[in-house]
N, C-alpha and C positions, 0 to 999 in steps of 0.2 A: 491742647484742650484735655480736661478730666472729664470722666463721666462724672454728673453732678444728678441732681433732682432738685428742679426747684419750683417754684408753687406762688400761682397768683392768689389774689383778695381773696377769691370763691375757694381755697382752695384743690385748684385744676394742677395735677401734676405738668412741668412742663421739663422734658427728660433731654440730657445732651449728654452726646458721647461722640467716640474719638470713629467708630466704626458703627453699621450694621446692627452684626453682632450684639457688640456692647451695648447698643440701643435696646436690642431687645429684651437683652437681659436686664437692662433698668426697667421696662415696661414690667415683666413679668413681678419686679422687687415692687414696684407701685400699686402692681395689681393687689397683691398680696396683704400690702398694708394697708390698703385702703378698703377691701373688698373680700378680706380672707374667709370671713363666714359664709358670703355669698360663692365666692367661687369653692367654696369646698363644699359648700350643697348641691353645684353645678356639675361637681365630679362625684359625688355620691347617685345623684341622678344618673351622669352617663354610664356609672359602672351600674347603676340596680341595685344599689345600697345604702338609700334613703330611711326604707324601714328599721333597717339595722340603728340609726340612730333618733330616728324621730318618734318613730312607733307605728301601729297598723293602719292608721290611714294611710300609711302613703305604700303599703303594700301594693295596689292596681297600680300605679306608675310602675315599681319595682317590677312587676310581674311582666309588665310592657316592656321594661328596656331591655327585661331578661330573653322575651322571645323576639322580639325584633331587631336583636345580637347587637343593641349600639355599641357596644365598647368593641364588640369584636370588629367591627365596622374602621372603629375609629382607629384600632392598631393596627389590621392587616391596609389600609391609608397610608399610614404615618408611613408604613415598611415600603411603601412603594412611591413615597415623596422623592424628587429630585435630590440631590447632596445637598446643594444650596441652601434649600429653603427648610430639609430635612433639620439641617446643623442650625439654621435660624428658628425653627420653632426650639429644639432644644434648648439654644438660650433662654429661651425666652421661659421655659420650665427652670431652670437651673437659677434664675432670677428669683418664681416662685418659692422653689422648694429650699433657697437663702434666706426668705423672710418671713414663711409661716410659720417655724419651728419661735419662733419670737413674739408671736401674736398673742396679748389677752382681749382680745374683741370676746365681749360680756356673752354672746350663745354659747362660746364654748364649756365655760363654765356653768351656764344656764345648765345644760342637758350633760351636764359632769363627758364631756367627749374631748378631743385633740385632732387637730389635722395629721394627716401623714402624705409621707412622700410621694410627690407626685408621678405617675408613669410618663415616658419620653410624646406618647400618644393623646394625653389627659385635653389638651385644648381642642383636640378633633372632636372627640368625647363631648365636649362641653357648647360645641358649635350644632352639632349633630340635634343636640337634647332639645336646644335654641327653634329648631326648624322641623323637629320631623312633624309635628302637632300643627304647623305652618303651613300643609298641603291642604290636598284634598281628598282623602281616604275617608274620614270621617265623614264627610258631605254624602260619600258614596255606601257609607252605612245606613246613615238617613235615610236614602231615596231604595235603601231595601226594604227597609222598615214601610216606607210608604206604598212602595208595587203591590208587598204584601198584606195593604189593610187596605188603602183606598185607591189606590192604582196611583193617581199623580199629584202630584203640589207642584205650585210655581217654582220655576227656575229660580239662583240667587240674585239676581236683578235687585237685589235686596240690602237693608243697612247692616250689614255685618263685615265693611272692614272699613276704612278710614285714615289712610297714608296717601298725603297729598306733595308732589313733587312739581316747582313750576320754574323754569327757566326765562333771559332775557341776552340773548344775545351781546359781549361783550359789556354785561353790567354784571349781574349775578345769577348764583342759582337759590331758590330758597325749598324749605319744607319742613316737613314734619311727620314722622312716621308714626303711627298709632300700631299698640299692640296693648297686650294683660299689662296695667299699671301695677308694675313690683316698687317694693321697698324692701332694700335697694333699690335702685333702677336697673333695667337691662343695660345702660349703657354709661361707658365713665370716659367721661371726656377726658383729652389728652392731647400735648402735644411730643412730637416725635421729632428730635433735631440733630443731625450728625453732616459730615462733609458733603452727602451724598442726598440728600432731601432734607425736608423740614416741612412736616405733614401735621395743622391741626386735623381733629378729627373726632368722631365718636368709635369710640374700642366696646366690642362686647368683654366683661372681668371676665379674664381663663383665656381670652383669646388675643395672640398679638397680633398688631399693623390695626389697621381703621379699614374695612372691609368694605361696609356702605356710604359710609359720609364722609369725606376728607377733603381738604383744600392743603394742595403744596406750594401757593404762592403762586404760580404760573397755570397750575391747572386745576380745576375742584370736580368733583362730581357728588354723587346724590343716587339714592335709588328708591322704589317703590314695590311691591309685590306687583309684578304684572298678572297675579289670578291668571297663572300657566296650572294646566294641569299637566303633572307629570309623577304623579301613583298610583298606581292599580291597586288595586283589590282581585284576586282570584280564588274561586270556588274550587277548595282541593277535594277532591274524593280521596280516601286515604282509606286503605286497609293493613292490617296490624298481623304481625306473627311474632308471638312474645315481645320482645325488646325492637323487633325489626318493623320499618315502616316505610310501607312502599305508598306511591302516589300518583295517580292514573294520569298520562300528559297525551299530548299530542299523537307518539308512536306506541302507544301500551303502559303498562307499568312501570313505573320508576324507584331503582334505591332513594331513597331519602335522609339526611341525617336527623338524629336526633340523641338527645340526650336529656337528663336531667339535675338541675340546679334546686340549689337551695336558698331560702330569703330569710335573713335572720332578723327577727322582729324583738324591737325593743319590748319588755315588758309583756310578751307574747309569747305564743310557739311558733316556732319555724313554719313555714311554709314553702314547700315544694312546687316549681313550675316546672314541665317539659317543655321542651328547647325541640321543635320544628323547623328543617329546612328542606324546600322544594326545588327545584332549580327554576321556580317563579320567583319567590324570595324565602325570609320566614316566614313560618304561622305564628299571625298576632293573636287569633281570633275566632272561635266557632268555625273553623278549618279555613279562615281567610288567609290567604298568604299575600305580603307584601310588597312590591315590588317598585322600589325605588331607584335613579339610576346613582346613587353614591354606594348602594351596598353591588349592582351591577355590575358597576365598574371599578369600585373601592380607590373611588377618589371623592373626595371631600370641597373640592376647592382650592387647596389651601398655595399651589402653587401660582394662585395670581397672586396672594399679598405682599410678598416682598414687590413684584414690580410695578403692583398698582403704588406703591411709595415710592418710586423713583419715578414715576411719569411725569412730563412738565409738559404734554401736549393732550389733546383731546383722542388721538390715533394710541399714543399710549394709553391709552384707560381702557379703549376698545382691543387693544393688543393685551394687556395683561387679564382681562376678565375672560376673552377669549376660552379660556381652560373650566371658568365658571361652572360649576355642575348644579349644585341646587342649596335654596331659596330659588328658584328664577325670577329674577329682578329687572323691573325696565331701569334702565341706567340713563340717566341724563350728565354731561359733562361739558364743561365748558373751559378755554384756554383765555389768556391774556390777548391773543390775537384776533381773537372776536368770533371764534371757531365754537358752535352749539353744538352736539351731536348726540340723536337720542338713539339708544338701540334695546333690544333685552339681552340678556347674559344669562345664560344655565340650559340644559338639557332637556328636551320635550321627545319622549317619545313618538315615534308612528305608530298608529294601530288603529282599530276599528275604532267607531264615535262610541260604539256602546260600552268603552272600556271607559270614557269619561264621565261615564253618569249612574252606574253600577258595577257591582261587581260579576265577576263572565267568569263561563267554563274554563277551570285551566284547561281542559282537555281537547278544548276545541282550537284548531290551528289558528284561526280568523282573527281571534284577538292574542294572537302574538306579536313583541313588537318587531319592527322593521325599519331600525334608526331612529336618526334625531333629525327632528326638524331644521330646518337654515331660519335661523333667528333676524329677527328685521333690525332696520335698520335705515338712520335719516339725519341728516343737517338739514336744522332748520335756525329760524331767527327765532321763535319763541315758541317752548315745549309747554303741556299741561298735563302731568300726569295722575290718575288719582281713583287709579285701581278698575278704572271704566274699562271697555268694551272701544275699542279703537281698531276700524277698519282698515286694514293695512300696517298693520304695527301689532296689538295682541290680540286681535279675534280671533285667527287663527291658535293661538296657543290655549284657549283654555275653553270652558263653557258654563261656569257662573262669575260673573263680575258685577262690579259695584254698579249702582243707578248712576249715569249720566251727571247727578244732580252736581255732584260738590267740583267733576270738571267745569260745568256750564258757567257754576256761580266765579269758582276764578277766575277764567276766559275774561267774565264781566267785571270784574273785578277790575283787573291787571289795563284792561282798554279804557278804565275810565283814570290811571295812573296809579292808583289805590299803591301802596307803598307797602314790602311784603311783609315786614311783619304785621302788619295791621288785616292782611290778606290772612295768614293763620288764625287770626282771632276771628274771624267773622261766624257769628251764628245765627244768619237768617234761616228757615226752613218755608218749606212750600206748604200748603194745606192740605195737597193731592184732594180727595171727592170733596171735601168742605168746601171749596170754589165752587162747584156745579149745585152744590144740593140746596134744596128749596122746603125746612121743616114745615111740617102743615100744626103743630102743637104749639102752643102761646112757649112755654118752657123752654124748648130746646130751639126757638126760634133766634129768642133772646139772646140765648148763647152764643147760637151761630153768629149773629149781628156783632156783637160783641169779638167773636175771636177772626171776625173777615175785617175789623176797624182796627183789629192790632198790628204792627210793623213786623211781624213775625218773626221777633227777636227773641230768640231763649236764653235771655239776660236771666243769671240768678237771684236778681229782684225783682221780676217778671212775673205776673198772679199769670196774666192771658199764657203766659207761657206753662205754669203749672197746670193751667185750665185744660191747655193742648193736650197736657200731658195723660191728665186725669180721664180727657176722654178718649184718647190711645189704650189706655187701658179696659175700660168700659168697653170699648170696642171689643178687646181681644178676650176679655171673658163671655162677650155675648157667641164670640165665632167658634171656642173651644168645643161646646156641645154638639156644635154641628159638623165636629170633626171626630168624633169621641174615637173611632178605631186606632186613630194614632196614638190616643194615651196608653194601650195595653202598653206590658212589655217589649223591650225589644232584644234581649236578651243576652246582649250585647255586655261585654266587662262593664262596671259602676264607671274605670277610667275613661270613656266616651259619653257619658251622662248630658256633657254642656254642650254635646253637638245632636245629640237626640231628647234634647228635652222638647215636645210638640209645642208649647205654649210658649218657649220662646222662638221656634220655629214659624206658626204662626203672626207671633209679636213682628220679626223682620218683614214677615212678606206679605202682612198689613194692605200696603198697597194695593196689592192684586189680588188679594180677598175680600176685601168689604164689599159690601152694598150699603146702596145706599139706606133701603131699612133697617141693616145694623148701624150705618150712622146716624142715623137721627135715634135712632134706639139710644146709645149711647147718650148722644146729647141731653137728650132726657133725662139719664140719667144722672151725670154730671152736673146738672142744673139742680137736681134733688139736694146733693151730696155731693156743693164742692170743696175741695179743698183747701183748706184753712189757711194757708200760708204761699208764699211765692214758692218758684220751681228751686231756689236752691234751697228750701229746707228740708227736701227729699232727695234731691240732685247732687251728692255729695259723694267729695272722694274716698273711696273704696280699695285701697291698692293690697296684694296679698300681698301675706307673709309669711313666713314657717313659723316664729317663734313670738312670743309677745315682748321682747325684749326688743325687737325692728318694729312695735306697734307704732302708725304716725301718731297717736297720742292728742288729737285735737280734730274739731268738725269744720272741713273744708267745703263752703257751699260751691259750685261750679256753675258758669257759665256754658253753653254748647248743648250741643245734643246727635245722635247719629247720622241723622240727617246734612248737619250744618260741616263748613268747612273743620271747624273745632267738633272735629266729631268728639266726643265727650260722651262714648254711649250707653246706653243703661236699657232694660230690657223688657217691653212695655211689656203689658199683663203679666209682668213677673217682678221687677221693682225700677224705683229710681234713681238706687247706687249707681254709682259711676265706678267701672274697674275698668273701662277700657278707654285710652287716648292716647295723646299724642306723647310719648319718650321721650323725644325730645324735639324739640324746633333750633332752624340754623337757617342765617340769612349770609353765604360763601360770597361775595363781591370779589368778582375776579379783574374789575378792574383798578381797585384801590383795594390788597387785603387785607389793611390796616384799620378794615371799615366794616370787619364779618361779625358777624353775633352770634352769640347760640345761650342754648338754656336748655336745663333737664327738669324734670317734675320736684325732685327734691334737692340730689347736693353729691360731691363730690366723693365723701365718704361714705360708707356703711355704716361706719359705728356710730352709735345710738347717742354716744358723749364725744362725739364731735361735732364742732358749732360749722361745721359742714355738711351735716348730717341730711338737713332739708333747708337750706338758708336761700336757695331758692324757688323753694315751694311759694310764697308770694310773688314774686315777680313770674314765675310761670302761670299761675293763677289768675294775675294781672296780664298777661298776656304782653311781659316785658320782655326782651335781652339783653345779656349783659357782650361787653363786646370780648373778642378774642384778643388778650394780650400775645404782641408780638416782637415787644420793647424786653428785650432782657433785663435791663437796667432796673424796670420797672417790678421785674418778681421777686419772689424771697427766696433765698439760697436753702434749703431744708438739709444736703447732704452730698458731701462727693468723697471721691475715691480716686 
């Protein structure tokens, strides 16, 4: 056998080699060509050197990654990898740093820049950037913000996240993880095939092996954010003698390092950040220090993914994650045997509750921590997993999780047979207080009557659905005033703005705020002043991008909304863009995997002028998949060696 690279219809790389190794090193050359602008903003990010070529907005990222040492994270990791898997990420760099020096993908020339060579560390870097924004530290900025203006707000019980993972015993697993819709996408599909396995899967670009989603034929898994909490926030007291900075803990005074960095801005002046560290973590933040267990323990992860690719059992999948540190992910897996097995994977602190829901005295012993929890753990015949609150499984790990709502709906779903991909499309939603309420106003009666006779579908040709929408909104402006201390400041870096904005804060937790005088207020209002058009002529896809040369270029109406399995979310009293959904959807059939599907939001490539750019942006749209070729015969040969 030669190492080759070759490529179905969609354009999906599918990569063979003779070894390992060589596998990965093709990965890393595919990444590169397909993905090269994206993965080199992904490593501009992990080092802190966005502004250097973008310009001064993106200085508050830089200044984050600067104090919360990602890169230094991501190398003093790498230094401490096994040989193994040390020498297999290498390839899989030495793959990259072959085929970016070759790259004209149109940003680079946009913003007159050049990739450069990648360090042996660069995909820890790149994984790290991916998740640290993924926890719950910012939650726990919020609920300062709130102590200190109105004492409390509802827990996250709330629509703010949306990865749904459901299993069936010896048939398949299916899902769809939602996060920020990028263009690119977060994830580029791939197959991996050498003597030793044969892994389709989804790859993060920058990082090798398939970390969350893969099927090797014999065995698939899948995972979800199990809404673990597993970051602190501590309140440094810090005092200063010239350059030196000590930091008051548990036994008295503490040396602390510090230092200071520079941020080279495009089209700008430099900007200068000091570089804090406590022995609780960095200081991100208005003396908060961070404390993660990947800068803790300066492990990453990274030595499950070589053997999460060579598992062909459901015990290996639970054996190679075992090492897991963080995202913590509930993991669903299933074998050819008929073997289901759900558990979580990654690192959860001990420590006092009140370290889960603000930030605490470093000084005080009480919220130090004291281990890692024993992560659960189950065989069953059929899993649902979807960010909820699960007794005996993640209630223990965290303390804001998703509403019950979008497990219930698949439960019901899947028992009445519902076929899964047609399970990720569904967008029904509940009415929550519009069921109970009783308008006494001829106007907002009407309405009511009207939106309890609709099928509660947030179809993008849907007016009743727009209607919902319009008066979700209505709602959340009538509540805002009665909250008004949260709109001060919070004084917080501008880079935490999306997790302390109050009125989308409000918008999620909608629910457990209304009354019913603001909803019929609302109604009234809505009836005054509805809106013109159905809900996809607001409800449209929104994906970032750095540069407008990745612009998607055309107005996608969407079907979904936060609530519904197709969380498709947009952020009432604030707008009806759509930036956040599903990445990608995958339907693993472990018992014929000649029968698996998947789909991404747009397409296999990055570049702009490639007609795989977004070629399945309709059929994700259409809530289609296309199937996983596994016929070699059937792909196109692009390149061997």
């Amino acid at each position: 056998m030669t190492s080759a690279i070759y490529r179905d219809g969609w354009g999906v790389p599918h990569l063979r080699a003779d070894t390992a190794l060589e596998l990965s090193y093709l990965q890393g050359r595919a990444a590169a060509r397909d993905r090269a602008w994206q993965i080199e903003v992904e490593r501009w990010r992990s080092e802190g050197r966005l502004a250097e070529r973008i310009g001064a907005a993106e200085v508050p990222w830089d200044r984050f990654a600067r104090r919360a040492r990602l890169d230094d994270t991501a190398r003093r990791s790498y230094e401490r990898l096994d040989d193994e898997t040390r020498t297999w990420v290498g390839a899989y760099v030495d793959g990259v740093n072959s085929e970016l020096p070759t790259t004209d993908a149109p940003e680079f020339a946009a913003l007159a820049v050049r990739p450069a060579p990648w360090e042996p560390w660069t995909p820890l870097g790149i994984f790290l950037v991916q998740h640290i924004l993924f926890g719950t530290f910012p939650t726990k900025m919020w609920r300062s913000h709130v102590e200190a203006t109105i004492g409390t707000f509802p827990r996250r019980e709330a629509s703010d996240s949306g990865s749904n993972s459901w299993a069936v015993a010896g048939e398949y697993i299916a899902g769809d993880p939602h996060r920020l819709l990028e263009l690119p996408g977060v994830y580029h599909q791939v197959r991996l095939s050498c003597p030793e396995f044969d892994v389709a899967g989804f790859a993060f670009p920058g990082v090798p092996g398939v970390p969350h989603f893969g099927h090797a034929g014999q065995v698939a898994w899948a995972i979800t954010n199990a809404m673990a909490d597993y970051q602190d926030l501590y309140i440094e007291e810090l005092r200063r003698s010239g350059d030196e900075v000590e930091a008051r803990g548990g036994s008295g005074w503490e040396r602390v390092s510090r230092h200071v960095e520079t941020i080279r801005v495009r089209d700008a002046d430099d900007v200068t950040v000091e570089v804090i560290e406590t022995p609780r973590g960095p200081v991100i933040d208005r003396n908060l220090s961070l404390r993660v267990p990947a800068r803790v323990d300066l492990e990453v992860g990274f030595g499950a993914l070589l053997p999460l690719l060579r598992a062909t059992t459901v015990e290996d999948v639970a054996a190679a994650l075992s090492c897991w540190v963080e995202p913590v992910n509930s993991v669903v897996t299933a074998d050819s045997t008929g073997a289901l097995l759900s558990f979580a994977a990654g690192r959860v602190p001990l420590r006092d509750d009140r370290n889960r829901q603000v930030p605490v005295p470093a000084w005080d012993e009480r919220y130090r921590w004291r281990g890692y929890a024993t992560m659960p753990r189950s065989a069953r015949a059929t899993v649902v997993n979807a960010n909820d609150r699960r007794p005996g499984d993640t209630e223990d790990l965290g303390y804001d999780f998703a509403p019950p709502t979008r497990a219930r709906r698949i439960a019901a779903l899947l028992s009445r047979g519902t076929p899964p991909e047609r399970v990720h499309v569904d967008v029904v939603v509940g009415l929550g207080i519009l069921e109970r309420l009783t308008p006494g106003g001829p106007a907002a009666r009407e309405l009511h009557e009207r939106l309890l006779a609709w099928d509660r579908r947030m179809d993008a040709d849907s007016h009743e659905a727009a209607l919902f929408a319009a008066w979700r909104h209505a709602a959340v402006r009538r509540l805002t005033p009665t909250l008004a201390p949260l709109l001060t400041d919070t004084g917080f870096d501008p880079l935490f703005a999306p997790w302390l904005n109050p009125v989308q804060r409000i918008g999620q937790a909608l629910d457990q705020l209304i009354t019913e005088e603001i909803a019929e207020a609302a109604l009234a209002d809505v009836a005054a002043d509805p809106p013109p058009g159905p809900w996809g002529a607001t409800h449209v896809l929104t994906p970032l991008n750095l540069v407008p040369a990745t612009a998607l270029g055309e107005t996608v109406p969407l079907s979904g909304d936060s609530d519904c399995v197709r969380a498709t979310r947009s952020l009432p009293g604030v707008t009806d863009d759509c930036w956040f959904g599903s990445v990608a959807r995958y339907v693993w059939d472990v018992a014929v995997p000649d029968r698996s599907r998947w789909i991404v939001p747009f397409g296999a490539s990055g570049r702009p002028d490639s007609p795989h750019f977004k070629d399945q942006l309709p059929r994700w749209r259409d809530g289609d998949l296309v199937p996983v070729i596994r016929d070699w015969s059937a792909l196109r040969l692009e390149q061997k060696w």
